[in-house]
C-alpha positions, 0 to 999 in steps of 0.5 A: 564941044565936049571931049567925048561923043555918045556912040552907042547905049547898051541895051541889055544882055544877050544870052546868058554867057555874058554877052550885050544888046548894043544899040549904035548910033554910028552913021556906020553902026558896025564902026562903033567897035572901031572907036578903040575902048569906049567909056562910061559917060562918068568915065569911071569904066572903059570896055573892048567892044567886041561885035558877035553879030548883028541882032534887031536893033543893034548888035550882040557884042562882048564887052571886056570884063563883063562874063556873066548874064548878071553883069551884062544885065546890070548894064542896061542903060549905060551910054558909051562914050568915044573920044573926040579925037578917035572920031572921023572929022566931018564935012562942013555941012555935017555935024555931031549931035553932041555939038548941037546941043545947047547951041543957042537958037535965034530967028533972021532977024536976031529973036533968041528962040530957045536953046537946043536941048535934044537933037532926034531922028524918027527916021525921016530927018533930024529934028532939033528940040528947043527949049522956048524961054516962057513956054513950057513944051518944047519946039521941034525943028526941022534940021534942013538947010532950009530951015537952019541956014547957019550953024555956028559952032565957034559962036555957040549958036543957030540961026533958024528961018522958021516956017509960020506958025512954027512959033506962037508969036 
């Protein structure tokens, strides 16, 4: 499990006064400013975050040393990252998407699947991507606990029952 968890990306500026566009990927998406300074992924730059107001897809928010519409537009793209330790614990049944990643997948019976390269939301469920060792494309998942029955992080796998047809075996 990785020290530090992406909470949010900035999407580009807002006005021309130094504000950002930032997108949350919070559960609570305002409780990304409560995360205390988030960090680039490379860790070189930490900011305050500041919401202002929320805007489409996100929020407008001042950054700590970021003044001017250039700077704000210069971070576009820029992920920010919180400390582990600065986020609340889960349920047993509830996972961060970072700690999913990489887990190796196998089927009931012990088959390796694949690896999970992404974990995606297009706003019905999550879906876990595999990369399929001997195939080019990727698989999608559905993450229900009908379909992944175990998760073992301390492993560093899944095991998922995979509705026929899911795989081209």
């Amino acid at each position: 499990m990785a020290d530090k968890v992406c909470v949010g990306a900035i999407a580009g500026s807002f006005g021309v006064r130094g504000e950002v566009r930032l997108k949350s990927f919070c559960a609570t998406p305002d409780d990304i400013a409560t995360y205390g300074p988030l960090s680039t992924e490379d860790g070189r730059r930490s900011f305050d975050i500041q919401l202002t107001r929320p805007v489409k897809a996100g929020f407008a928010a001042r950054l700590s040393g970021v003044t001017s519409k250039e700077a704000a537009d210069a971070l576009r793209g820029t992920r920010l990252f919180a400390p582990r330790s600065a986020l609340p614990s889960l349920p047993d049944d509830e996972y961060y998407h970072a700690d999913l990643i990489g887990l190796s997948a196998q089927d009931t019976g012990g088959q390796p699947r694949g690896k999970v390269s992404a974990v995606l939301n297009h706003g019905a469920s999550d879906l876990l991507e595999l990369r399929v060792p001997g195939q080019k494309g990727t698989v999608l998942v559905p993450f229900t606990l009908e379909i992944v029955p175990t998760v073992d992080l301390a492993q560093g796998r899944i095991v998922i029952d995979p509705p026929e047809g899911l795989f081209d075996d």
